[in-house]
C-alpha positions in Angstrom: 48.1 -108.8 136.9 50.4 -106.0 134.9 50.3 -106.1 130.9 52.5 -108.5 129.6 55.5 -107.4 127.3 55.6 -107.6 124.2 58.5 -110.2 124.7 55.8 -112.4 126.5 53.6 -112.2 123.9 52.8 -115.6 122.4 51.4 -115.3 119.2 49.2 -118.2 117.3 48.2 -118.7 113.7 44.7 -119.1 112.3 42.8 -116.6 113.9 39.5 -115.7 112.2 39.2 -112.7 110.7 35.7 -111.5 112.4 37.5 -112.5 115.6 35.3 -115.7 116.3 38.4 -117.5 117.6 37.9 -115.2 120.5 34.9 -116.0 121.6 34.3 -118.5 124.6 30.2 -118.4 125.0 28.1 -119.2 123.2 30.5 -120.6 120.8 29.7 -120.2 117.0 28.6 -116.5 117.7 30.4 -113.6 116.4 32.2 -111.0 119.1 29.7 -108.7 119.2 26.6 -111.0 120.0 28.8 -113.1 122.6 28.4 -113.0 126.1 31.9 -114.0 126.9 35.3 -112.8 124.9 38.6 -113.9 125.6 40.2 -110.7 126.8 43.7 -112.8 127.2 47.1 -110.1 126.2 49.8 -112.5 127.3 49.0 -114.2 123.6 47.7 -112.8 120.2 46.7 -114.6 117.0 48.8 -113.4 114.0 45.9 -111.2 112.0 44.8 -109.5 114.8 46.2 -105.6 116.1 47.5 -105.2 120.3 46.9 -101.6 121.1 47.3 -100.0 124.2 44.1 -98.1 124.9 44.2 -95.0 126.4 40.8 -92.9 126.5 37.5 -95.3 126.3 34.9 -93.2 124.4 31.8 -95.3 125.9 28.7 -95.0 124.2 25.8 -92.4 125.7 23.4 -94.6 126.1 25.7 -96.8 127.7 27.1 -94.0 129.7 23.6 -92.7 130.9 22.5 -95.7 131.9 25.4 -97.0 134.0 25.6 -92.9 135.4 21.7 -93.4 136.5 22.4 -97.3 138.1 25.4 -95.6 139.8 23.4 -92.7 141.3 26.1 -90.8 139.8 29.4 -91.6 142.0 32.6 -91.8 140.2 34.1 -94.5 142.3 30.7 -96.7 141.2 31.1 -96.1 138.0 34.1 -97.4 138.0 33.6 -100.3 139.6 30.8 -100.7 136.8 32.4 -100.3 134.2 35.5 -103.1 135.8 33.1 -105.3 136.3 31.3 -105.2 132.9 35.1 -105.7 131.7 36.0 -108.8 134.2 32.5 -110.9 133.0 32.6 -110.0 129.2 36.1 -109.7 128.4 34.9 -106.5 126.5 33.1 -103.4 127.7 29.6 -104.4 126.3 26.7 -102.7 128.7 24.4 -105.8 129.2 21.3 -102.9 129.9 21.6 -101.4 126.5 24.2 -103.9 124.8 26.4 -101.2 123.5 29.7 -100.2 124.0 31.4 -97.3 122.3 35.1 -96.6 121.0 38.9 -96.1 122.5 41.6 -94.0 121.2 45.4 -96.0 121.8 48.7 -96.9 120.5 49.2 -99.2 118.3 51.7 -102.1 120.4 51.9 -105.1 118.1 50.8 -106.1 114.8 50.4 -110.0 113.9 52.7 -111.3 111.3 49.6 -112.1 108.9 48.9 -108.1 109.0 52.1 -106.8 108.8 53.5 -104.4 105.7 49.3 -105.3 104.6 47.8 -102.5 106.3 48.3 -98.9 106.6 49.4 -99.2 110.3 52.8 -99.5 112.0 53.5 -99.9 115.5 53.3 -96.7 117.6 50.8 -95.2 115.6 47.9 -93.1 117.7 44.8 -94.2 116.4 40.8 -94.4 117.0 39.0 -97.7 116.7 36.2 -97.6 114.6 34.3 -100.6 115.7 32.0 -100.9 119.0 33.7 -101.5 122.5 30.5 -104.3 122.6 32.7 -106.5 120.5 36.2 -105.7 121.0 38.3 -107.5 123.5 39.2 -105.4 126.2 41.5 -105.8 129.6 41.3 -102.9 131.8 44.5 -102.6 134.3 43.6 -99.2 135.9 40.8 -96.4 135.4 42.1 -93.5 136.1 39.7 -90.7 135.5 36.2 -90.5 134.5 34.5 -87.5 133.1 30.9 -87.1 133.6 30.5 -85.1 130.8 31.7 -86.3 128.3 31.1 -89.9 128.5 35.1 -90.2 128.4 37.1 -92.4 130.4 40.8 -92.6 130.7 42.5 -96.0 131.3 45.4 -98.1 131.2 44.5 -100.9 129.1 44.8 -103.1 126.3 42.2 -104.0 123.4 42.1 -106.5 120.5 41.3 -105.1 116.8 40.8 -108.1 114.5 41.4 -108.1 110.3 38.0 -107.5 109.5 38.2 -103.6 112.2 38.2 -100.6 110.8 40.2 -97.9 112.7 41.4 -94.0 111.8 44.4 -92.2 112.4 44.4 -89.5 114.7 44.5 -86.1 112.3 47.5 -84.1 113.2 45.6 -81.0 113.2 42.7 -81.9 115.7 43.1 -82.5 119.3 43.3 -86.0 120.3 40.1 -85.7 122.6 38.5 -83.7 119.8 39.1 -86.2 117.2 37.9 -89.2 119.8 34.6 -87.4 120.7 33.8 -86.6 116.8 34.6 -90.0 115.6 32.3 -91.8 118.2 29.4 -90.3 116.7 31.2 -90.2 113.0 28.3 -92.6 111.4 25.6 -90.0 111.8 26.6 -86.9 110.6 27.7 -89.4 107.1 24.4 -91.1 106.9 22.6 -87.7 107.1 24.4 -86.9 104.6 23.2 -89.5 102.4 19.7 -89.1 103.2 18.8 -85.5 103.3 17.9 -84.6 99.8 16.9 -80.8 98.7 13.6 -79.4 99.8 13.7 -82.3 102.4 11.7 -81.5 105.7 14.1 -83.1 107.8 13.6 -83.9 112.1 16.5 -83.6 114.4 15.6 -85.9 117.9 17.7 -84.7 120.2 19.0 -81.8 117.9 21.3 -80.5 120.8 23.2 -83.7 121.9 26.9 -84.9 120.8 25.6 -86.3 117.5 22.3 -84.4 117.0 23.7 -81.1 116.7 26.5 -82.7 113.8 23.2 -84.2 111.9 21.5 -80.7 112.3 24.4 -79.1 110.7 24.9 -81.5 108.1 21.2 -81.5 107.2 20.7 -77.8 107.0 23.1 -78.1 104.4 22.2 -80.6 102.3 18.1 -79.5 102.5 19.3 -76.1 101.6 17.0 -72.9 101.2 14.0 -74.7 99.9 14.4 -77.3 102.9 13.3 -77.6 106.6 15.3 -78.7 109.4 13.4 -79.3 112.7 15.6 -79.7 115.9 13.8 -81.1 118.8 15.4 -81.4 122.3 13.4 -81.6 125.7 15.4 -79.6 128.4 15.7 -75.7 128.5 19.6 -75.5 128.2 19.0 -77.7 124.8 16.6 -75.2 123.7 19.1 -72.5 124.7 21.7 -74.2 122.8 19.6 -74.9 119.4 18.6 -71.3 119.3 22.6 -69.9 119.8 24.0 -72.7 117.3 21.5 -71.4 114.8 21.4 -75.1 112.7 17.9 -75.6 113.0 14.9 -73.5 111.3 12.4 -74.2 113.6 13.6 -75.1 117.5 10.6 -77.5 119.4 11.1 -78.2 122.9 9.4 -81.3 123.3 10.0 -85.1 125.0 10.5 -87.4 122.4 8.7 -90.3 124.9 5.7 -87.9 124.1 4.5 -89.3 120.8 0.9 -87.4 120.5 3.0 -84.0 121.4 5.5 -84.8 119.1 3.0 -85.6 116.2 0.7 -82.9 117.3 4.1 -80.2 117.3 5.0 -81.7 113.7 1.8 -81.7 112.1 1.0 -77.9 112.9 4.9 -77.4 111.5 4.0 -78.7 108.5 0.6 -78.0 107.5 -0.5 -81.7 108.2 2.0 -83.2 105.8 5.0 -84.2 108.4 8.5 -85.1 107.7 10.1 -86.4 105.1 13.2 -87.7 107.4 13.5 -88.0 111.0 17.2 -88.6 112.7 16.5 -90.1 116.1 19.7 -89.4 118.1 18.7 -89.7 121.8 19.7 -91.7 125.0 16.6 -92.8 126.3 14.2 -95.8 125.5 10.8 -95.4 124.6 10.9 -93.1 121.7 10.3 -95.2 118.9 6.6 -94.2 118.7 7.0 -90.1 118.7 9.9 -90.6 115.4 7.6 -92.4 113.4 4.3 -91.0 114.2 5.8 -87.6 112.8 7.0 -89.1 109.3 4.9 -88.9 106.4 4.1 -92.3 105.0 7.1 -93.8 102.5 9.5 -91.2 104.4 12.6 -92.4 106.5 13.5 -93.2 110.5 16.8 -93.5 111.0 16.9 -95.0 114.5 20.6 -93.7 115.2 20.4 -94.4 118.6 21.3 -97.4 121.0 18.6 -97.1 123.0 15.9 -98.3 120.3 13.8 -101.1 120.4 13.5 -102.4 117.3 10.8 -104.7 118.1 8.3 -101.7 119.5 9.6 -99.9 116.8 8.2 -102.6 114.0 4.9 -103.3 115.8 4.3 -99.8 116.8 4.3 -98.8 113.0 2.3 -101.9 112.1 -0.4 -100.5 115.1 -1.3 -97.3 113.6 -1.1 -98.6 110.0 2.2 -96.2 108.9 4.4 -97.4 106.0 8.4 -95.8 106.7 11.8 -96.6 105.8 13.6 -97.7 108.8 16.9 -98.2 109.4 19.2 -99.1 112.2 21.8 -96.9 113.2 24.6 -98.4 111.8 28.0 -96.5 113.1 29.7 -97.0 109.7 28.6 -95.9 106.2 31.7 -95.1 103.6 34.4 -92.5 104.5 32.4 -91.7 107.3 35.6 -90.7 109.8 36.9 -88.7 106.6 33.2 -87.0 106.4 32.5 -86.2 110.1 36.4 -84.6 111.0 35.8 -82.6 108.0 33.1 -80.7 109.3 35.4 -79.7 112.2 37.7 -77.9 110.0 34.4 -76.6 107.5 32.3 -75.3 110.3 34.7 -73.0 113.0 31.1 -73.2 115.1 31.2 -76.5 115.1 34.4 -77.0 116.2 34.0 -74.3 118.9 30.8 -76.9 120.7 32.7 -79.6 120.6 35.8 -78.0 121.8 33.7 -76.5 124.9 31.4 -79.7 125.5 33.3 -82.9 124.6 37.0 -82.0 124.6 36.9 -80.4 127.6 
């Protein structure tokens, strides 16, 4: 079935502003914890935003895992990815139960919205808010890049009152800006945690949004600081030592916990981090971040792939008292944060150029 026009548009009053009126199972959920959304562009409720979705950013953990089930094969992951779509109504991964971001057009804004918000129709924008919760109708895939975790549709997607959303910046790239503002909420959050003098570890220092949380942590530990950047294939290790972010480099598997504590205790003369920044793809890594944190220091689980229940009892099991938080994607001004270090850092914008904008 083709979009519908915006002439065929029927649009209703009352929605919700979380976006609950969308929801068909089970009801009294929110979006993001339903199994089911109404994914339904021939009608619209007047506070919600109709964009036409071009580029799906889709999470990495997401993206890995659906790569792995499809052995690989584009055509697969396709068909993945359409049929995640056609039984959701959103492009939630029911593996991992993430989703990721899109970059589109702005089509139609509800009455209730309009001249309320700083958007008008036409505008290029980023959506801010997970894939896992957004409704989502897919009408074509047309390309799928492996390594980037991109994929370029023809599509339409729902953004309700209570989304947050950016602007594309005029002076970045529009696959640029999309890959950098998937991973905005890390970079920001390091940058409220690292403190001066902070020993700080990276997981995964040499990923999309480990080698932003090394950069940003190098800066905010300063001189008297240590940043650790741990990664566990050779061309990570490669990359850690050209990019320069990191003081000390480990090449290590962070579903090794005794290696990892064993690596970080000789690092620090037996007193182990102050901060670890968990930004991997894999499951099973829970133990190693918290085994190499000092007692009272922080995990930030920024990763999808965590289990928060083995990460809980797993502390409990070996008696260690840490901060942990969940990776929450948003903290304050984080898009605003995270594009700036594009334009402060000319090595930063030169990876992500070369890797993600490809």
């Amino acid at each position: 079935m083709a979009v519908k026009t915006e002439t065929e548009i029927r649009v209703i009053k009352g929605g919700n502003p979380f976006g609950a009126h969308r929801v068909i199972e089970p009801k009294g959920t929110l979006p993001q914890p339903a199994l089911k959304v109404n994914n339904d562009m021939s009608v619209m409720w007047d506070n919600e935003i109709m964009v036409d979705v071009e580029i799906l950013n889709v999470d990495s953990a997401s993206f890995t895992q659906i790569e792995n089930e499809a052995g690989g094969d584009v055509e697969k992951i396709k068909q993945k990815i359409l049929s995640i779509v056609a039984e959701r109504g959103k492009q939630q991964n029911p593996v991992t139960g993430s989703g990721g971001m899109f970059i589109g057009r702005v089509h139609k804004i509800g009455p209730a919205l309009a001249g309320k918000i700083p958007l008008k129709e036409g505008d290029k924008i980023a959506s801010l808010v997970s894939l896992s919760l957004t409704p989502l109708k897919i009408e074509e895939i047309k390309k799928v890049n492996k390594e980037t975790d991109q994929v370029h549709v023809r599509a339409r997607a729902i953004l309700f009152a209570s989304a947050i959303y950016a602007r594309l910046p005029a002076d970045l790239p529009e696959q640029l800006a999309l890959a950098v503002l998937d991973v905005a909420g890390a970079p920001a959050q390091t940058a409220k945690l690292v403190r001066p003098g902070d020993t700080a570890v990276i997981i995964g220092a040499a990923g999309k949004s480990g080698v932003l949380c090394s950069y940003e942590a190098k800066k905010r530990a300063g001189c008297t600081g240590k940043v650790i950047g741990i990664t566990s294939s050779d061309s990570g290790f490669k990359k850690l030592k050209e990019y320069g972010f990191c003081d000390v480099n480990l090449k290590l598997s962070a579903t090794d916990a005794l290696a990892c504590y064993d690596a970080i205790m000789k690092e620090t003369g037996g007193k182990l981090a102050d901060l670890i920044i968990n930004c991997v793809n894999v499951p099973n890594t829970e133990m190693s971040s918290i085994m190499m944190c000092r007692d009272n220091g922080t995990v930030y689980f920024f990763t999808m792939a965590t289990s928060f229940t083995k990460a809980a009892l797993g502390a409990e099991g070996i008696g260690r008292d840490v901060n942990m938080i969940i990776g929450n994607g948003y903290t304050k001004d984080h898009a605003e944060i995270t594009i700036n270090l594009l334009r402060e850092s000319p090595k930063i914008r030169k990876i992500y150029e070369e890797t993600y904008a490809a």
